[in-house]
N, C-alpha and C positions, 0 to 999 in steps of 0.2 A: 342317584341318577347320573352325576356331573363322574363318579367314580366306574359307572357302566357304559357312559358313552366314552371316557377314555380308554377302557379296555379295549372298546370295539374299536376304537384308531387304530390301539397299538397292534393287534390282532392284524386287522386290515391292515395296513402298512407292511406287517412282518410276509403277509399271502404275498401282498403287491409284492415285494423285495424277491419272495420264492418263486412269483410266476416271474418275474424279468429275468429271472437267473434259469431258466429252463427254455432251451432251444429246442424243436424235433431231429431227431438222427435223419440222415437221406434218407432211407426207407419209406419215413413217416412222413418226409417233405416229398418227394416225388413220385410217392405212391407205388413203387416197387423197389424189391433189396435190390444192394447193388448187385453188379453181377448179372442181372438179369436181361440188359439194356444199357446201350448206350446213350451217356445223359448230353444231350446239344448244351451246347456252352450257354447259352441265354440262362437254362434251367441251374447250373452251377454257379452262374452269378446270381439269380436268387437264390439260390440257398447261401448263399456266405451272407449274402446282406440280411437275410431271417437270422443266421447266426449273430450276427453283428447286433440285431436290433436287439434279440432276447438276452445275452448275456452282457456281462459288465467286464471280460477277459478276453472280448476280440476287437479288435478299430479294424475297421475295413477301409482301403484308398483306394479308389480308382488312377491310377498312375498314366495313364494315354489308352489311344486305341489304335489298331491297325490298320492297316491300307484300306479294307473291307469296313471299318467303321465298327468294331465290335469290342467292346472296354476291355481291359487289361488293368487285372484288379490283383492286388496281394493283401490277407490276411493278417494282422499284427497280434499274436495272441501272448499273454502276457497275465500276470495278477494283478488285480486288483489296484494293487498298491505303484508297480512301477507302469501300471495302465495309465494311472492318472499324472505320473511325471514319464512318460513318455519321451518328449521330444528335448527333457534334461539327460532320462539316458541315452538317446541319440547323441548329444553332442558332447559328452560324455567319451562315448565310445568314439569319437571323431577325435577326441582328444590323445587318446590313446595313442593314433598316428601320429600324434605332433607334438607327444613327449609327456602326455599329461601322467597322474598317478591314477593308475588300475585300482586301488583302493574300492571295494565293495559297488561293483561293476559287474549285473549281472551279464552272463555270457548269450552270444547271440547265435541263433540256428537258423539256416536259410535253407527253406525247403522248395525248388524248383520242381515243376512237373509239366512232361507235354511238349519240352522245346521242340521235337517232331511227332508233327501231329495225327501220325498214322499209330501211334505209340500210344493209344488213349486208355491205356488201362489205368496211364499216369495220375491222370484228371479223377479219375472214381476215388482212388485211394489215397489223394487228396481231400474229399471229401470225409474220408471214413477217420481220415489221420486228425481235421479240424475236431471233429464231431469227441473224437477218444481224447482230446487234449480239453475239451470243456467238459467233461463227463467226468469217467473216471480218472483219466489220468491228470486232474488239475494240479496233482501235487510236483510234477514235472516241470512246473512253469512258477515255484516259489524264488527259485534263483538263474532262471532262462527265460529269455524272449524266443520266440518260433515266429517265424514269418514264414509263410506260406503263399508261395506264386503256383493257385492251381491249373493254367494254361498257359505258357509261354508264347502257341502260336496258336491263338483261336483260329484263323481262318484254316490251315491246314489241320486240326483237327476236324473243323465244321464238316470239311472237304470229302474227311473218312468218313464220320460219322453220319453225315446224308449220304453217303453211299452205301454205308452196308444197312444201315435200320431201313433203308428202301427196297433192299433186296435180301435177305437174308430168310431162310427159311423158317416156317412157322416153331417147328422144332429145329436147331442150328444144327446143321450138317456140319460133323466132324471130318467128314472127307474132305483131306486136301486137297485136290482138287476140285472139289466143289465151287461153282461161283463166287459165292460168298467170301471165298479165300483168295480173290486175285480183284485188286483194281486196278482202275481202266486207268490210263494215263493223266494228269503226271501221277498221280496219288499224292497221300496226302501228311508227307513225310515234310515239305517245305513250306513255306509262307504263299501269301499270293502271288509274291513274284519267284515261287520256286526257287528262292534261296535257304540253305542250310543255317538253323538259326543257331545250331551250337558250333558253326565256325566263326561268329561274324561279333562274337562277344568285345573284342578288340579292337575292332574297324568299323562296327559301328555301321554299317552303309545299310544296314534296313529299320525302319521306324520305329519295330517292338525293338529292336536292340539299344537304339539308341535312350528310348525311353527307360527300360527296363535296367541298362548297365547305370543311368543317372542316377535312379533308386539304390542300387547297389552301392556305389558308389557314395552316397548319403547315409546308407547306414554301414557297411564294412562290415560283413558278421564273421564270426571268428570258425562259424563251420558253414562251408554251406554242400550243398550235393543236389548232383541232379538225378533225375530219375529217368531211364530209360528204357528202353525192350531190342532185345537183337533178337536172333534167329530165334526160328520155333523151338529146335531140338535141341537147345543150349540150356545148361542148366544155373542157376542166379549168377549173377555177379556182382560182390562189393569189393571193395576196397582192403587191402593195399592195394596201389596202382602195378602195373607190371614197368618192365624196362623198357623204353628207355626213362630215366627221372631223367631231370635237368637237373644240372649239379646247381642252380640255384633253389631247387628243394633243401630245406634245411630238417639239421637231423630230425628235432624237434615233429616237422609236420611229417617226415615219412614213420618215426616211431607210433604218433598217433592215429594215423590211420591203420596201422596194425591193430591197435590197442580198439580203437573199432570196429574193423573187421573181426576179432578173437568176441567182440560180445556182440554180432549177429550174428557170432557158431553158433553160440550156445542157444541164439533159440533157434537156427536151421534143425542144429542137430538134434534136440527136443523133440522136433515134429517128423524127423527123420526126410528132409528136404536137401537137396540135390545141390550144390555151390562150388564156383571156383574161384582165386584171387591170384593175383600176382603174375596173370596174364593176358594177354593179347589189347584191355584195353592203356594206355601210356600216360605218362605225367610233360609232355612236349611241346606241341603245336601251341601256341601262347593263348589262340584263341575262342577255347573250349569253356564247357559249363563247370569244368574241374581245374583245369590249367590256371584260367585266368582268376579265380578266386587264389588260387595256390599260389601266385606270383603279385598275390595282393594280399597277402601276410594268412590268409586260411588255410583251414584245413579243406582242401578241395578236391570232391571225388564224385566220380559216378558209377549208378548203382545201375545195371539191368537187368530186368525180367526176359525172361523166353516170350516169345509171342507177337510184336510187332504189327504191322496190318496183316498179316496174314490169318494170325490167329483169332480174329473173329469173337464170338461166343465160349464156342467150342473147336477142337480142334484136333487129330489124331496124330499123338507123334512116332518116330519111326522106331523109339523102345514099345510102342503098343500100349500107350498110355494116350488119357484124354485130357487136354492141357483147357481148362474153362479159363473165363475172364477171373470168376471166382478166386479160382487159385492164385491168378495175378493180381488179382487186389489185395487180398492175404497176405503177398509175399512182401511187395512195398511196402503196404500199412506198418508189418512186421520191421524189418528195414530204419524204416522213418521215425518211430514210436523208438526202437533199439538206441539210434543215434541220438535221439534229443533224449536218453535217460543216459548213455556213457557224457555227454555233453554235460550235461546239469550235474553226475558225478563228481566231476571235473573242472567247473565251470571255473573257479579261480587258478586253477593250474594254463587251461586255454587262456583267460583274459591276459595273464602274467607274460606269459609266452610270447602272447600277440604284442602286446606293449612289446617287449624284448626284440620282436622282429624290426619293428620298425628304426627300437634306438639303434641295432646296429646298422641297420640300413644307412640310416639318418650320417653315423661317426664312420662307421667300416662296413662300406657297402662289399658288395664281393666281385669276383670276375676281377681280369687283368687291366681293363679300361678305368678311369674314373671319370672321362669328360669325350665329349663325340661332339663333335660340329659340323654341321653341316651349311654346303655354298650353295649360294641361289642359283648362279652362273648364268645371269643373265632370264633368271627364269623365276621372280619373286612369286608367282602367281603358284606355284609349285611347295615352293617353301613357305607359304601362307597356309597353304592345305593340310603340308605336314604338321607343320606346327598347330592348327587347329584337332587334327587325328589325336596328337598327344597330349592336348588339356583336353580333350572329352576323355582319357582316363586320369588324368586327376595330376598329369604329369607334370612337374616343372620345367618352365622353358625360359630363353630369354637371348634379346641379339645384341650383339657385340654393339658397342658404341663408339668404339675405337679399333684400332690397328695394333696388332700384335706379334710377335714373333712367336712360333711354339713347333713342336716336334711330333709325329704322329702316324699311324699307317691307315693310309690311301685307299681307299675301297678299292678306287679305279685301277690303280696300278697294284695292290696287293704288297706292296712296300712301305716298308719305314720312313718316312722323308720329312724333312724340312718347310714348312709352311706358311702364309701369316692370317692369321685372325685377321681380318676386316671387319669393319662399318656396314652391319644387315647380316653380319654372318647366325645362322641359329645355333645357339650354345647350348646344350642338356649336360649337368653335371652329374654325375652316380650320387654326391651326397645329397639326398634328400629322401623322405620316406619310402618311398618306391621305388627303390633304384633297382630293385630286380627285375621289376614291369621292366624300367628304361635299360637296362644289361639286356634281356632277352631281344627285345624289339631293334634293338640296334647290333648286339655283336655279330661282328666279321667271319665268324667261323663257330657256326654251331657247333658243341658235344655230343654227340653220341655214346651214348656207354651201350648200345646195345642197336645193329642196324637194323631186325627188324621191329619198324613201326607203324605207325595207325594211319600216319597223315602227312604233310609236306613237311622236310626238313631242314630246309631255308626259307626266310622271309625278312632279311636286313632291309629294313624302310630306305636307305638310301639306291638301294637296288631298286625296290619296287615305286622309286621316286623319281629315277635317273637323276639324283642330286648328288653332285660330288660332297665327297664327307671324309671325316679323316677319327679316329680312336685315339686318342691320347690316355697312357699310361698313369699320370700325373696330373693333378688336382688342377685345371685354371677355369676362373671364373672371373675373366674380363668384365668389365663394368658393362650390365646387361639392361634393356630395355624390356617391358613386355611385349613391344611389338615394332616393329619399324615403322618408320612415318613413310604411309604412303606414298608412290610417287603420283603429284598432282596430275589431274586430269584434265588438262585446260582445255577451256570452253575454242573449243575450234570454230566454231563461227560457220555461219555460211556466204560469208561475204568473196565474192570473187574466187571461190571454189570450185574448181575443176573436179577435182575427187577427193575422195579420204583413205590414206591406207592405211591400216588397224594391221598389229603383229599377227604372226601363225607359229606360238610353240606352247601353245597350254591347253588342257581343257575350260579354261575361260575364254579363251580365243575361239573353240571349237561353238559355243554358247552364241557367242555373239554373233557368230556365222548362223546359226540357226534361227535365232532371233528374226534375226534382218531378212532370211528365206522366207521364214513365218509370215513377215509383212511385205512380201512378193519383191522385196527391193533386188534390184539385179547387181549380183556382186561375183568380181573377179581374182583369178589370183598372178601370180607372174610366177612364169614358169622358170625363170632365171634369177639371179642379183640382177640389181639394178639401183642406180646412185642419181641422186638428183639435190643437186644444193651441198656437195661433199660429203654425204649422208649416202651410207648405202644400206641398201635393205635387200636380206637374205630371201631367197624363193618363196615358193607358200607365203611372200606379202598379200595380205588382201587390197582388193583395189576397188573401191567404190567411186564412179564416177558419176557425174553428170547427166550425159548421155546415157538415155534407156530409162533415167527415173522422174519420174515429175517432181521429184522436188527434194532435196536433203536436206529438208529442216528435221527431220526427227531424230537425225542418225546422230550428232551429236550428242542430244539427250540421251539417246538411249544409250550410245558408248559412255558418257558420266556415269547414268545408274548402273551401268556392268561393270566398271572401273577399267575400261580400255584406252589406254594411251592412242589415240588418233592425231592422225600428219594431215595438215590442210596442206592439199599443193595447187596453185593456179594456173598449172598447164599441165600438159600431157608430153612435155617434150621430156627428155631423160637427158641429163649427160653421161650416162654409158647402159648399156643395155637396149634393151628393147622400150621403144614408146610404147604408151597406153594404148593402140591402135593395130600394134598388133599382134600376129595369132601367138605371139608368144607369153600373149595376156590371157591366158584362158575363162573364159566366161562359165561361171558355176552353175551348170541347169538343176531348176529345185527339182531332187526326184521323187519317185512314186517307191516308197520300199517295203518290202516283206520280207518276212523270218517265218520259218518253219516250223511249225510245234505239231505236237500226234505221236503218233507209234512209232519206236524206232531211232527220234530225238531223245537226249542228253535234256529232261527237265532244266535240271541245273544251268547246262549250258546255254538252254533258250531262255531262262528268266532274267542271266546275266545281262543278257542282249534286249529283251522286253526293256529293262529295269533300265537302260541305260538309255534306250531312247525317250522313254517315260517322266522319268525320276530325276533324270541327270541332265541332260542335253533339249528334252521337252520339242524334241519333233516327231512326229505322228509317223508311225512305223503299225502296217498291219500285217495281223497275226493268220497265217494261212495252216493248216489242217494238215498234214500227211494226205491225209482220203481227197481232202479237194484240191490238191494239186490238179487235177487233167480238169478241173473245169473255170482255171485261171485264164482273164483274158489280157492276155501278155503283151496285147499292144499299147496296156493300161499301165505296165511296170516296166520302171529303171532297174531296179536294183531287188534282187534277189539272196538272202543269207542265209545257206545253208550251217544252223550249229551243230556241234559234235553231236556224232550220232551215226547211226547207219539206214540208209532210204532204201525202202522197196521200190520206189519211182526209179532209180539210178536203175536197177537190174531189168528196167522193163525197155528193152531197146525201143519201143517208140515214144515213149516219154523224154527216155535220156535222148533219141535224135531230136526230139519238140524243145527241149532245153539248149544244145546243141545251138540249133537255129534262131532262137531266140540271141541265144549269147550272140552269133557273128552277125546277129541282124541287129546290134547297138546295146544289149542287156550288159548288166551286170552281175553278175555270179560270183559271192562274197562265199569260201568256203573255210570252214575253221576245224581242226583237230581230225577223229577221226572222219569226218566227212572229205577230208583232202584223201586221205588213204582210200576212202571207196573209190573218189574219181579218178585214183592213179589205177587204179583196177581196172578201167575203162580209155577210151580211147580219145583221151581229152588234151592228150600231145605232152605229157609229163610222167614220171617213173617217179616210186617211190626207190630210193634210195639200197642197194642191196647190199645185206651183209656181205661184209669181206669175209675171201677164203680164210681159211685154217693156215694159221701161219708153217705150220709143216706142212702144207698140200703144198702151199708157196715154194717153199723152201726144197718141196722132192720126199722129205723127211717122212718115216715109216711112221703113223701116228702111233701113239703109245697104246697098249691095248688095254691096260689097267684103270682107263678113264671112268670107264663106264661101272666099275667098283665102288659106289659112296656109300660112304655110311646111316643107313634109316636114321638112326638117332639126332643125324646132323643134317637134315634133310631142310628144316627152316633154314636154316646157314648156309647151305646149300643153293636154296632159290634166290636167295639178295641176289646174286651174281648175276643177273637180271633185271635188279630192282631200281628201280627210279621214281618214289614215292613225291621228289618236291627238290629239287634244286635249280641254281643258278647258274647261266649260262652267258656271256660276254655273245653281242650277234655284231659282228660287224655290217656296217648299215649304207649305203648307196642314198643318199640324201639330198642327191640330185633327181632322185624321181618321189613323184609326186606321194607316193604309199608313206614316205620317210621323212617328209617334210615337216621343217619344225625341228630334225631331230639333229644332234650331234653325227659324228661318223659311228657310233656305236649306240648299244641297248640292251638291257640284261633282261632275258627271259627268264620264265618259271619254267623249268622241263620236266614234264612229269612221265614224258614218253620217251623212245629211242625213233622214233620216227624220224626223216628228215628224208628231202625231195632232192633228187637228181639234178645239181643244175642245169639250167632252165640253156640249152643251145642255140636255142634262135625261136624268133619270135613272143619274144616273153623278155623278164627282167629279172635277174635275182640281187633282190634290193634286201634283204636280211638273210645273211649264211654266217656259219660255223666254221672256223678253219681249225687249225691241228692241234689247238690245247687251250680252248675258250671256258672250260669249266673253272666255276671261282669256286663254289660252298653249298652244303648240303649234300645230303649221301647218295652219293653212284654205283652202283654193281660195277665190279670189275668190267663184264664182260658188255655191259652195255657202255661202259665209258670208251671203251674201245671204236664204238662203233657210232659215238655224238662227235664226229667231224667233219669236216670236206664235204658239207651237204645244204639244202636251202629249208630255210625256217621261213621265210616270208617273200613271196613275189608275185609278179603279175607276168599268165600268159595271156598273150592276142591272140583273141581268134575272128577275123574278121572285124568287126566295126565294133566289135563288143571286147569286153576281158573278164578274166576268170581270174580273182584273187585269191589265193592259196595262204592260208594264216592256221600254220602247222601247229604251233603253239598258240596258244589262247588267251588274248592280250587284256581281255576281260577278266582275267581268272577272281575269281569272290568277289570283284567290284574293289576291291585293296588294291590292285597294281594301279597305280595310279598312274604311273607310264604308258602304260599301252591305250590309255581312252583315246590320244590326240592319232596313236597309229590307228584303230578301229577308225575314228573320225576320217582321216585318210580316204582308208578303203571304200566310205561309201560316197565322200561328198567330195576328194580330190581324183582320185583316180579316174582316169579316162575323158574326163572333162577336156 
């Protein structure tokens, strides 16, 4: 008996072990194949957590969630054996960066999907890729880890995916044109604040990024790829990257991504499926789903499908074929299943590798630089930021603790010169594991090996910091602190208190100013210097007095918890300048502001501006419609911010007169990028800037007639000479008016246009213009560099009691320039005041 009831343990036990190891495929979990339906993100985190619960080869972590509140979850799948020491080969493989032995180190695969979330064929074949790695392909996972991120941006997947399973016909209409194949604005390509999540991998400014790069970041896998979808009528694309590489690609990662792309032929070619490589998409912009893996010792690439949000269901392309989701799950699964089997092939040659990246890193980093430092200059609050941007990737930082002499070239001047190390200065040395993160993000003068590219081609952080900085050729590493000891905040007191003036040149200053509006307190600024006590304080002082607030007890505290140095002064008399009393103390009225979103706006460029008053600065900015513009009641609104984009209001002459009116009846009209160019179309008292003649028409000279001869084949080559994807540009800056305040007499734009405004002749300002050879770095067409001079990037025309601010370039750009916030800030809370 005692022999029959232990059978039956063992028996039972052996079932128990067989049902925990048996998960349902999607199909079987959501009650239709895939393919058939798009699955809402709530439904594909259950299904991971049923995966999770029934096998013993997946750990599921919810990692954070998004703006919208919806988890963000990655898969850890894995055997058995390194299931259960896990989080030894985690630090294992951390070791790896910091010099440890690779020694039987399984290899690690990161499989991203979704980071745009109109892109959702990502997410299904995610599901199909967990489901074939617990099933039959578990033999794949005896010497590889797979980590699996099946949505990178839930909310803008959500965003597609309620919109088309709500409209979409009962049988899915193939016709491109069909409903079902267009949505309505923004779509659902971005996050909630319409930011781009496969730019932002680097800089971090939106929530899944931030979360999602820490995880990264934590584990370092030695392959990882993102999965995406471009156009309908495009056929696959994997890896190898096209040109431009950064020459900090090492030979090593560009041979193996051949070596992967040659074993996703073989099974294209098998099924007789359609593929191209070593074009159009690039290895550059630092801040991508393939870049930034690549510049962090990976092999990092992305993969896309045809189909996008357009492609729906189903969908007809212009060969007269019908592209289903089907196909697109197929192709990824395919794809994804290819690279974690050449991976696991491999997997000691990749671990080996990666170790190897790092030690040279670590002893012989590359690039011409070895150490960059960067000065506060009066602006700590700046270089506290940066330096926080660069330990959230993992970067070494550290500030001078002493005074030094050293040798090096000058962002600002673009020369070799003579300098010294100071006391707070921030030091980043090349030798350390990363040093190609820190090469790319700082050198002075991108490579190009190839001009046409995907995305911007400048982005030196001292540029996008306005922080002067200097490249040294040669190894110093002054005795470093990890952070400077703040400067104290002394309790100002309210005793015998006239006012408090708090500085104006950071986006921490910009905070405080909002703050203090928030709690109705009435604060001024001076439109001049002004010295009091042998102390002089630069324009844009803020000046909080007495008079107008019942009471300044709180304002101390609250400048302590914001760390703003505050001046008690017990009179209002100045000894030079203007007194507090008058009009050249201008009183900041708290305004009413709105941004434009709807048909016609730049997503992108309205969620920068959303994000920025939201997220950043946290005063209340509402969002107005395109369609409800004519039924605003405009004696309700200060300030008005048109973002890039083009308006059907501007073309309706009595709308643009009603705008018009409002502006010289006391409004503000904040307009940025293409939006300036519509209103120079219009009769708003400014010109866009006009191409210069033909230097032979100038000249008399017979133009040559063989111009118009090019060659088809050199026809990409050809259109650069137009091209201006993302450089920097030197603005010299008028900083006696209030848009400029805060700043130096210069400023380095992102120019990704040839645009620029006719100085401004009378009644207006041009407080940021270009003169005749202000271009530093990043690639210019000939023929458009020609034509970035002698023109206004940034000014204010008067029209009447009101002003119309023109912000030709986009001081927002991804929320990274970190320069331009305190100009934006300007335009809405300085200007006109």
């Amino acid at each position: 008996m005692r022999r029959i009831i232990t059978t039956f343990c063992i028996l039972f036990t052996t079932l128990c072990q067989a049902s925990a190891q048996t998960a349902p495929s999607p199909a079987t979990f959501l009650q239709y194949p895939l393919g058939s339906h798009f699955t809402p993100h709530f439904k594909v985190v259950e299904y991971f957590k049923e995966v999770a619960r029934n096998v013993n080869t997946v750990k599921l972590e919810t990692y954070g969630q998004t703006y919208e509140g919806r988890p963000l979850i990655m898969a850890i799948v894995a055997s058995p054996e390194n299931l259960a020491r896990l989080e030894e080969v985690r630090q294992q493989n951390l070791g790896l960066v910091a010099g440890a032995n690779p020694a039987n180190q399984p290899v690690i695969v990161w499989l991203s999907y979704n980071v745009h979330g109109n892109e959702a064929v990502s997410t299904e074949a995610a599901m199909k890729t967990l489901y074939a790695l617990i099933s039959e392909r578990t033999d794949l996972l005896k010497n590889t880890i797979v980590i699996i991120d099946p949505c990178l941006n839930p909310d803008g997947r959500e965003r597609y995916v309620n919109f088309y399973n709500a409209i979409h016909s009962k049988v899915p209409d193939a016709t491109p044109y069909a409903r079902e194949h267009y949505e309505p604005w923004p779509g659902g390509r971005s996050n909630h604040y319409y930011f781009d999540l496969n730019r932002d991998w680097a800089w971090q400014t939106q929530t899944e990024s931030r979360q999602r790069v820490l995880q990264y970041n934590r584990w370092m896998p030695q392959v990882h790829v993102d999965f995406h979808e471009q156009g309908v009528d495009a056929p696959y694309y994997f890896a190898p990257a096209a040109e431009p590489l950064h020459d900090a690609v090492t030979a090593w990662q560009r041979e193996f991504q051949v070596q992967i792309g040659k074993h996703n032929a073989t099974y294209f070619d098998a099924k007789g499926w359609l593929y191209f490589t070593k074009e159009q998409f690039d290895l550059f912009y630092p801040s991508y789903g393939d870049t930034y893996p690549t510049y962090n010792g990976s092999i990092g690439m992305t993969y896309e499908q045809g189909g996008s949000g357009r492609a729906g269901l189903a969908i007809a392309t212009r060969q007269g074929d019908t592209l289903t989701l089907l196909d697109r799950i197929e192709h990824h699964y395919t794809t994804g299943l290819a690279t974690v089997e050449v991976s696991a092939a491999n997997a000691a040659k990749l671990v080996n590798e990666f170790a190897g990246y790092f030690a040279a890193a670590r002893s012989k980093p590359s690039g011409d630089y070895k150490t960059y430092v960067i000065k506060a200059a009066g602006n700590q609050e700046k270089l506290l930021s940066l330096a926080e941007t660069l330990r959230k990737n993992e970067l070494i930082v550290g500030f001078a603790t002493g005074n030094s002499s050293s040798n090096g070239f000058n962002y600002f001047t673009s020369k070799t010169e003579n300098f010294n190390i100071e006391k707070g200065d921030l030091v980043i040395s090349a030798f350390q594991p990363r040093s190609n993160m820190v090469r790319v993000l700082f050198e002075p003068v991108s490579r190009l090996t190839d001009s046409v590219t995907y995305d911007i081609t400048a982005w030196a952080l001292p540029y996008a910091y306005g922080l002067p900085a200097y490249a040294l050729k040669q190894r110093t590493e002054p005795a470093t602190s990890p952070a400077p000891e703040k400067a104290a905040v002394a309790d100002a007191g309210t005793d015998n208190a006239y006012a408090y003036l708090a500085p104006w040149n950071s986006t921490k200053d910009l905070k405080f100013l909002v703050a203090l509006l928030n709690r109705n307190i009435k604060v001024r600024y001076s439109e001049k210097p002004f010295t009091i006590a042998d102390k002089t304080y630069p324009a844009g002082t803020l000046v909080i007095t007495k008079a107008g607030n019942a009471g300044l007890d709180v304002i101390p505290a609250l400048a302590a918890k914001m760390e703003i140095s505050l001046i008690k002064v017990p009179t209002g008399f100045v000894d030079k300048g203007a007194d507090f009393g008058s009009d050249k103390i201008r009183f900041i009225r708290k305004p009413k502001v709105a941004v434009m979103a709807g048909d016609g706006v730049s997503s992108l460029g309205m969620g920068e501006i959303w994000h920025f008053f939201e997220q950043q600065i946290g005063y209340p900015v509402t969002v107005l419609n395109t369609a409800s513009l004519y039924g605003v009641n405009w004696k309700e609104l200060d300030v008005l911010i048109l973002p890039d984009g083009h308006y059907a209001a501007l073309n309706d002459k009595v709308m643009s007169e009603r705008l018009k009116d409002w502006v010289s009846g006391g409004g503000k009209l904040i307009a940025v990028e293409d939006a300036v160019s519509q209103l120079a179309q219009g009769e708003w008292g400014f010109k866009l800037k006009k191409e210069e003649e033909d230097k032979d028409k100038k000249d008399g000279n017979k133009k040559d007639p063989y111009v118009p001869l090019r060659s088809y084949g050199n026809r990409e080559r050809e259109s650069v000479t137009q091209f201006i994807p993302g450089a920097i540009y030197k603005v010299h800056m008028d900083n006696t008016h209030p848009l400029a305040f805060g700043y130096p007499e210069y400023y380095y734009t992102l120019k990704q246009s040839d645009k620029l405004v006719e100085f401004i002749e009378s009644d207006g300002w041009n407080v940021g213009v270009l003169k005749k050879d202000d271009y530093i770095t990043g690639f210019v067409g000939a023929q458009t560099k020609l034509k970035l001079k002698d023109g206004l990037l940034f000014g204010v025309k008067e029209m009447g009691s009101g002003e119309l601010v023109l912000l030709t370039d986009n001081p927002l750009f991804r929320s990274f320039w970190e320069n331009g916030k305190l100009l934006f800030g300007n335009a809405v809370f300085m200007v006109g005041q």
